[in-house]
C-alpha positions in Angstrom: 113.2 77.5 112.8 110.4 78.3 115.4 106.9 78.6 114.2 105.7 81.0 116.5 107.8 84.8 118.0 107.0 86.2 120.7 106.6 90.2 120.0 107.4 90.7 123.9 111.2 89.2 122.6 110.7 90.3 118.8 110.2 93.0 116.7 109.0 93.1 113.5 111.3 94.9 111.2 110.1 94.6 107.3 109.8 91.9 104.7 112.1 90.6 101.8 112.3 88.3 99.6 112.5 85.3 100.8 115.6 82.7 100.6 113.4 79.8 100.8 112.5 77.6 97.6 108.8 77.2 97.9 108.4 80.9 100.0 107.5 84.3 98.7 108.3 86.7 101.4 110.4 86.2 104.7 109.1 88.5 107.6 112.3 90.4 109.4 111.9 90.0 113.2 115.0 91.3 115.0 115.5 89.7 118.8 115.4 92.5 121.6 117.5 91.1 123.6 120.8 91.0 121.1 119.3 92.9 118.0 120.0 89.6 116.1 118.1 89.4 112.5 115.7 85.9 112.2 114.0 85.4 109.2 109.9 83.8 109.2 108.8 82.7 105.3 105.4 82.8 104.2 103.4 82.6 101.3 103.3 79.8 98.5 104.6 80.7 94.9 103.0 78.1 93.7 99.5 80.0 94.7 98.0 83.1 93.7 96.8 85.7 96.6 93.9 87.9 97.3 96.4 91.2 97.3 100.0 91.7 97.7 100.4 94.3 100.7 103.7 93.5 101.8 104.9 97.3 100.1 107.5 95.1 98.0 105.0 94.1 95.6 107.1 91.2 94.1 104.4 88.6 93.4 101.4 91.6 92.8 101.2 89.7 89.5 99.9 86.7 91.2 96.5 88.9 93.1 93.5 87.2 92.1 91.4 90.1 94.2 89.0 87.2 93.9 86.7 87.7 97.1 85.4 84.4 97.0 89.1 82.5 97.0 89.7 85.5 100.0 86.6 84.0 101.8 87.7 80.3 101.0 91.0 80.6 102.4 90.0 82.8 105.2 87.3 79.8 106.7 90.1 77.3 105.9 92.5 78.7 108.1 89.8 80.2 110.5 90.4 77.1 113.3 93.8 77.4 113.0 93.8 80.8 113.6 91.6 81.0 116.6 94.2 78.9 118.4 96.9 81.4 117.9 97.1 85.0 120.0 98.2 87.1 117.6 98.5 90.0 120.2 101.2 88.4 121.9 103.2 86.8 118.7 104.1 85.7 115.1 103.3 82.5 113.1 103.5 82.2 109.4 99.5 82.6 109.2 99.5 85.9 110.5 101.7 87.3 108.1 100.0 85.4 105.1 96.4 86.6 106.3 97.6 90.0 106.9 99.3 91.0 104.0 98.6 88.5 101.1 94.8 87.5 102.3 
């Protein structure tokens, strides 16, 4: 499973829950070129979140809406995001700091 999809050859087509033992959600990318369905998990159920905006709302019991765990996790992750462009794809980061932090 790729870490990283391009949006030029993906597009982004909701969330469920995901398959994956130690996942929460899997992000739904569907492949332009053959409209085939590829599944990207994210976010730890063994962790709490800042807020669950994914619009399923499955793990909204774990939000902490703890600003200070938001900031914590947000300069933890900081280097590793500045070395992904998010304009041009997908990683696993994007869709945990988009819609969990």
């Amino acid at each position: 499973m790729p870490n990283y999809y391009s949006k030029k050859n993906y597009t982004f087509k909701g969330f469920r829950k995901s398959k994956t033992k130690t996942a929460k959600y899997d992000a739904i990318l569907e492949r332009n070129a053959d409209n085939k369905l590829f599944f990207m998990p994210f976010g730890s159920k063994i962790n709490s979140q800042y807020q669950d905006t994914t619009g399923l709302g499955l793990y909204s019991h774990l939000d902490n809406n703890d600003k200070k765990k938001r900031l914590s996790f947000r300069k933890r992750f900081q280097k590793l995001k500045d070395k992904q462009d998010w304009s041009k794809g997908y990683t696993r980061l994007y869709w945990s700091w988009h819609f969990l932090w």
